[in-house]
C-alpha positions in Angstrom: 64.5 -127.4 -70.5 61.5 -126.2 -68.5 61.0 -125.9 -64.7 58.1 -127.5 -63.1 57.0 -124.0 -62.5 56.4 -123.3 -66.2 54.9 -126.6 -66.9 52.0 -126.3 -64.7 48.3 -126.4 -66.1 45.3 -124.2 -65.7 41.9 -125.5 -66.1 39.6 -124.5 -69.3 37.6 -123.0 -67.3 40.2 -120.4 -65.4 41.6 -120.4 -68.7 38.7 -118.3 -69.9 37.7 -116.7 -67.0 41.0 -115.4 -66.7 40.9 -114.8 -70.4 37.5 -112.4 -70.0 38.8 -110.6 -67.0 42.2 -109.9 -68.8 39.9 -108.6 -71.7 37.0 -106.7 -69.7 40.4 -105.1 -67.8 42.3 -104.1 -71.1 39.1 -102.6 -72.8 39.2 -100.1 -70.1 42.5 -99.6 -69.9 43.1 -98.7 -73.5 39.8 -96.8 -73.9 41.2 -94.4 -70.4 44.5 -94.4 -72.5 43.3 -93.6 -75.4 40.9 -90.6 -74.2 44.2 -88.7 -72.4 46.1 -89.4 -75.5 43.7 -87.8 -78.1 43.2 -85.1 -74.9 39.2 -85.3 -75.3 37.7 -82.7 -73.5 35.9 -84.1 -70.8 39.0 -85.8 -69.5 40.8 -83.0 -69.8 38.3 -80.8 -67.6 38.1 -83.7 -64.8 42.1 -84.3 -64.8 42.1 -80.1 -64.4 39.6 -80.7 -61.1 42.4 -83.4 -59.9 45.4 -81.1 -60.6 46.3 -82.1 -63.3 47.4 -79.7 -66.4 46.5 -80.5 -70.1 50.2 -81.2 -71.0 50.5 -84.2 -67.7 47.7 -86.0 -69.3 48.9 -86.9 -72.7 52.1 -88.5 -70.7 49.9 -90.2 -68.7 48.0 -91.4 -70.5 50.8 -93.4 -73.4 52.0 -94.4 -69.8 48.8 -96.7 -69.1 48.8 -97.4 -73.1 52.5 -98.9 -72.7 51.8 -100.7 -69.6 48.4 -102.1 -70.8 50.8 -103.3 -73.8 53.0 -105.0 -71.6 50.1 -106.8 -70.0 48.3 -107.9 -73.2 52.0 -109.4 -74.4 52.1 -112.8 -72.6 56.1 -113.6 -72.4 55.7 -109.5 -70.4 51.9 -110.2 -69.2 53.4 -110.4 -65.5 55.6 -107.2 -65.6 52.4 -105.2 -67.1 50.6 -106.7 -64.3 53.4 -105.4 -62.0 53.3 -101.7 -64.1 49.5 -101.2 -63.8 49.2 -102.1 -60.6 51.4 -99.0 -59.4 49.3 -96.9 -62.3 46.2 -97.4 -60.6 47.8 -96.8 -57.2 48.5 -93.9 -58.4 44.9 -93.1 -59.1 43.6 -94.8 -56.1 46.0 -92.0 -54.7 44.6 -89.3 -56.5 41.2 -90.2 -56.0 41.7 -90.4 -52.1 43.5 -86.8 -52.0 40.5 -85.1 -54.4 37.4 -87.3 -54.4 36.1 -88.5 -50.5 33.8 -90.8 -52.6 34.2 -94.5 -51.9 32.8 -95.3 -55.1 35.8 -93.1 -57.2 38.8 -94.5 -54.6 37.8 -97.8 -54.7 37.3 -97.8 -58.7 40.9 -97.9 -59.9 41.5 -100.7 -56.9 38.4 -102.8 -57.7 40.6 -102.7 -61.7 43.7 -103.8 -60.0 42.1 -106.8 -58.4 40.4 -107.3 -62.0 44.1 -107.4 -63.8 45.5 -109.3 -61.3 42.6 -112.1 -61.4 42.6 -112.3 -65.0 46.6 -113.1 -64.9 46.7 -115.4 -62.1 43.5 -117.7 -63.7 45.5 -117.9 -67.0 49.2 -118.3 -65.4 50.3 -121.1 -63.6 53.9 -119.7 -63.2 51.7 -117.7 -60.3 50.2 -120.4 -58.6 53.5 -120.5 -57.2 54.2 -117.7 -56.3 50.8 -116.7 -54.6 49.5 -120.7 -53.4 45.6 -120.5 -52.3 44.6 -122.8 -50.7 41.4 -125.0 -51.3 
């Protein structure tokens, strides 16, 4: 038996809007995950600037990978959402303590409003949760 919260219906067209933000959000969030993984070098020298050592950025980075997983998995899509949204406090954090540039604090927030956009366009169980109002 479903509950009218899980019965409601999104439009085609927040369907795939939602559907390209989710996407345009997960492409970066796997390639960022991917690059501290495999420890490429440039990432490695700019996470060294931010204090961060070599061995820190291999963790971090599976941690993004694992919660971008989460977020690309729909029955866990709202849990990821939940995850990356404290990862990229976390770099907003960062950001704020080593780079005074709005540009670089406001980059990992501008991707949280990006994940959570995508999610709410494509998840009516949300509508509830957050009503906007026309």
């Amino acid at each position: 038996m479903h509950s009218p919260i899980e019965t409601g219906t999104v439009s085609k067209a927040a369907l795939w809007t939602g559907r390209i933000l989710s996407t345009l959000a997960v492409l970066f969030l796997v390639f960022d995950g991917v690059t501290k993984v495999m420890q490429e070098k440039h990432v490695i020298a700019a996470s060294a600037q931010l204090g961060y050592t070599p061995g820190m950025i291999a963790g971090i980075g599976a941690t993004l990978l694992i919660c971008t997983a989460l977020y690309v998995i729909p029955r866990t899509s709202i849990l990821g959402a939940i995850l990356l949204t404290g990862y990229l406090g976390g770099a907003v954090a960062t950001n704020v303590r080593f780079n005074p540039t709005p540009t670089l604090v406001l980059l990992p927030a501008i991707f949280g409003v990006v994940v959570w956009a995508g999610i709410f366009l494509r998840e009516p169980r949300l509508h509830v949760l957050i009503p906007l109002r026309k």
